[in-house]
C-alpha positions in Angstrom: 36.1 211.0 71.7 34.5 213.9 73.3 32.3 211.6 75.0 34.8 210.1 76.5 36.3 213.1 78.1 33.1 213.9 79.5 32.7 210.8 81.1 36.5 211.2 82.5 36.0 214.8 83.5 32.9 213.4 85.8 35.2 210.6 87.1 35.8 213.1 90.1 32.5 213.9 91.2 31.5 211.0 91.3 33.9 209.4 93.3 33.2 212.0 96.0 30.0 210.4 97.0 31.3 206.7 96.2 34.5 207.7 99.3 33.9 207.5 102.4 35.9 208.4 105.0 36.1 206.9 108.5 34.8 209.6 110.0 31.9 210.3 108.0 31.4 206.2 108.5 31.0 206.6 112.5 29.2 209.8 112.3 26.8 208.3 110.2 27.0 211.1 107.7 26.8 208.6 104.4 26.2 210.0 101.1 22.8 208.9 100.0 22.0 208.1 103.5 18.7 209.9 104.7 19.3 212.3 107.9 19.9 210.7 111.3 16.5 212.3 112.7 14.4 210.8 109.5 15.9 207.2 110.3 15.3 207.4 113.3 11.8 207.9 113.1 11.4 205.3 110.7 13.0 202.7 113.0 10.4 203.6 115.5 7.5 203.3 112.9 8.8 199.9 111.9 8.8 198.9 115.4 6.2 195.6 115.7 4.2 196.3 118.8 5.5 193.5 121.2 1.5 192.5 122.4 0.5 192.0 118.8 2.4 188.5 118.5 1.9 187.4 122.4 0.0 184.3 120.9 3.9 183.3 119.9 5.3 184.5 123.1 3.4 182.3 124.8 4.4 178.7 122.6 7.9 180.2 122.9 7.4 180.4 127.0 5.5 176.9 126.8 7.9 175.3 124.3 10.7 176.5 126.4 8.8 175.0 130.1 8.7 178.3 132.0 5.7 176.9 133.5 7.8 173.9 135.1 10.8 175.2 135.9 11.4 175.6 140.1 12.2 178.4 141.6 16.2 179.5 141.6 16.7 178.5 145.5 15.4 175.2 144.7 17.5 174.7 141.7 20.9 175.8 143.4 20.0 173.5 146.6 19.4 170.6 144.4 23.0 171.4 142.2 24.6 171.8 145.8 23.1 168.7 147.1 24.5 166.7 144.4 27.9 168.3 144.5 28.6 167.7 148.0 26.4 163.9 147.8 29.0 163.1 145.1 32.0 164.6 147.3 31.1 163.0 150.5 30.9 159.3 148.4 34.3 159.9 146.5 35.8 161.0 149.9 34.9 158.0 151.9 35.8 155.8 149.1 39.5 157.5 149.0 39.0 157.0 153.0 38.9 153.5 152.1 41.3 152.7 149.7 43.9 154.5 151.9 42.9 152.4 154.8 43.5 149.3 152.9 47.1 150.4 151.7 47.4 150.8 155.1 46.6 147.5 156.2 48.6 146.6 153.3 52.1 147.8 154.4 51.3 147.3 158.5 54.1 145.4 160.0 51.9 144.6 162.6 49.6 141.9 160.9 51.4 138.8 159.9 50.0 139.3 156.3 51.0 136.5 153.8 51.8 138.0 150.2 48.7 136.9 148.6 46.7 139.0 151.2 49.1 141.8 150.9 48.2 142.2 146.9 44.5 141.5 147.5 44.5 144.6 149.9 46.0 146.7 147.5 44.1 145.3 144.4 41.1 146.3 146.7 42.8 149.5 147.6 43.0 150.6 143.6 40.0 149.5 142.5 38.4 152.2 145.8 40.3 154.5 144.1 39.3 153.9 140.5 35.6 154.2 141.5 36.2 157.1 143.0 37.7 158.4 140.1 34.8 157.0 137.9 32.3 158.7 140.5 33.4 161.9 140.4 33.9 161.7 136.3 30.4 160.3 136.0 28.8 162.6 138.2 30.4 165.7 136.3 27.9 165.7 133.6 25.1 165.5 135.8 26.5 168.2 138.4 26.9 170.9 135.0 23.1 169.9 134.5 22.1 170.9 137.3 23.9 173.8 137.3 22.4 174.9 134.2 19.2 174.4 135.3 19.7 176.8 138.1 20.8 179.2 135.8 18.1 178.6 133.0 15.4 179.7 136.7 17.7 182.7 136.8 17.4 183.9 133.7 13.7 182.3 132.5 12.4 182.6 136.3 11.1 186.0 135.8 9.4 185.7 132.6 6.7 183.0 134.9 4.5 185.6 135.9 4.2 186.6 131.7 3.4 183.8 130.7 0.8 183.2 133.9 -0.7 186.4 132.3 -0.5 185.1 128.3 -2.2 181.9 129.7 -4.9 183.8 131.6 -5.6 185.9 127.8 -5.8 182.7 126.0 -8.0 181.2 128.3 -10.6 184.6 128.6 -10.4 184.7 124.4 -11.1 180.5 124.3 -14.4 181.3 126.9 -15.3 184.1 124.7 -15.0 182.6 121.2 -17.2 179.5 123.2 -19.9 181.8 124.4 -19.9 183.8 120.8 -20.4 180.4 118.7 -23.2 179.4 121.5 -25.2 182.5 120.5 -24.8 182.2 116.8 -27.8 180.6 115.3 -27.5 179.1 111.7 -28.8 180.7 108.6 -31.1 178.8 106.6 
């Protein structure tokens, strides 16, 4: 029984360090928790240094086609260029299907009903490819956006990787020229 008590008596103290408030929580003052300055310093210690795995920083950079990408002007001309090829196309082939509708219902042109429908058969069908263009031609126009914006953010890691490749290739010539030198042992 007097064990238990014990036990109960303690129940307080030790759910001061189990509590934590909110402020204590964004402070960063936790119980158990070592000082700010000591965690600190051990973050830094655990820090990797970034040169010491640039063998898989450069099959990330290859892997990823750094190397081939163009330049960002050359990426946004080409998405542009496509935009306003698909535009100019869908445009002239709304250009058309209006001018057959207007053939279509021109009191001028002793049109017989057959050739009346056929005009505006032809006039919805214009219009249905250039609905089907411009749907088509979405997909393609994102893609090329994205590309433009994969240059923007990938574009400046090209000279790394120029530098990565140029450290490969001096270790390759001077693990050739060490294994050239070596003579076997009998």
């Amino acid at each position: 029984m007097s064990s238990i008590i014990n036990v109960l008596a303690k129940i307080p103290e030790m759910l001061k360090y189990s509590t934590v408030t909110q402020e204590q929580y964004e402070r960063g003052d936790l119980p158990g928790a070592p000082p700010p300055s000591t965690a600190k310093a051990a973050k830094t210690q655990s820090k990797p240094d970034p040169e010491a795995n640039w063998v898989q920083e450069l099959e990330l950079l290859e892997r990823r086609g750094v190397g081939s990408l163009p330049s960002v002007a050359e990426a946004e001309q080409a998405a542009k260029k496509l935009e306003d090829q698909t535009e100019s196309e869908a445009r002239e082939l709304a250009e058309s299907a209006k001018k057959s509708r207007q053939l279509a219902s021109a009191e001028a042109f002793s049109l017989s009903a057959v050739d009346r429908s056929e005009l505006l058969r032809q006039a919805d069908k214009l219009e249905e490819r250039a609905r089907d263009l411009k749907a088509n031609m979405r997909c393609k126009i994102a893609q090329a956006k994205a590309l433009a914006q994969t240059c923007r953010e990938f574009g400046p890691l090209k000279p790394r990787l120029r530098e990565l490749r140029e450290r490969k290739a001096h270790l390759d010539s001077l693990l050739a020229d060490s294994s050239k030198t070596e003579t076997p042992k009998l």
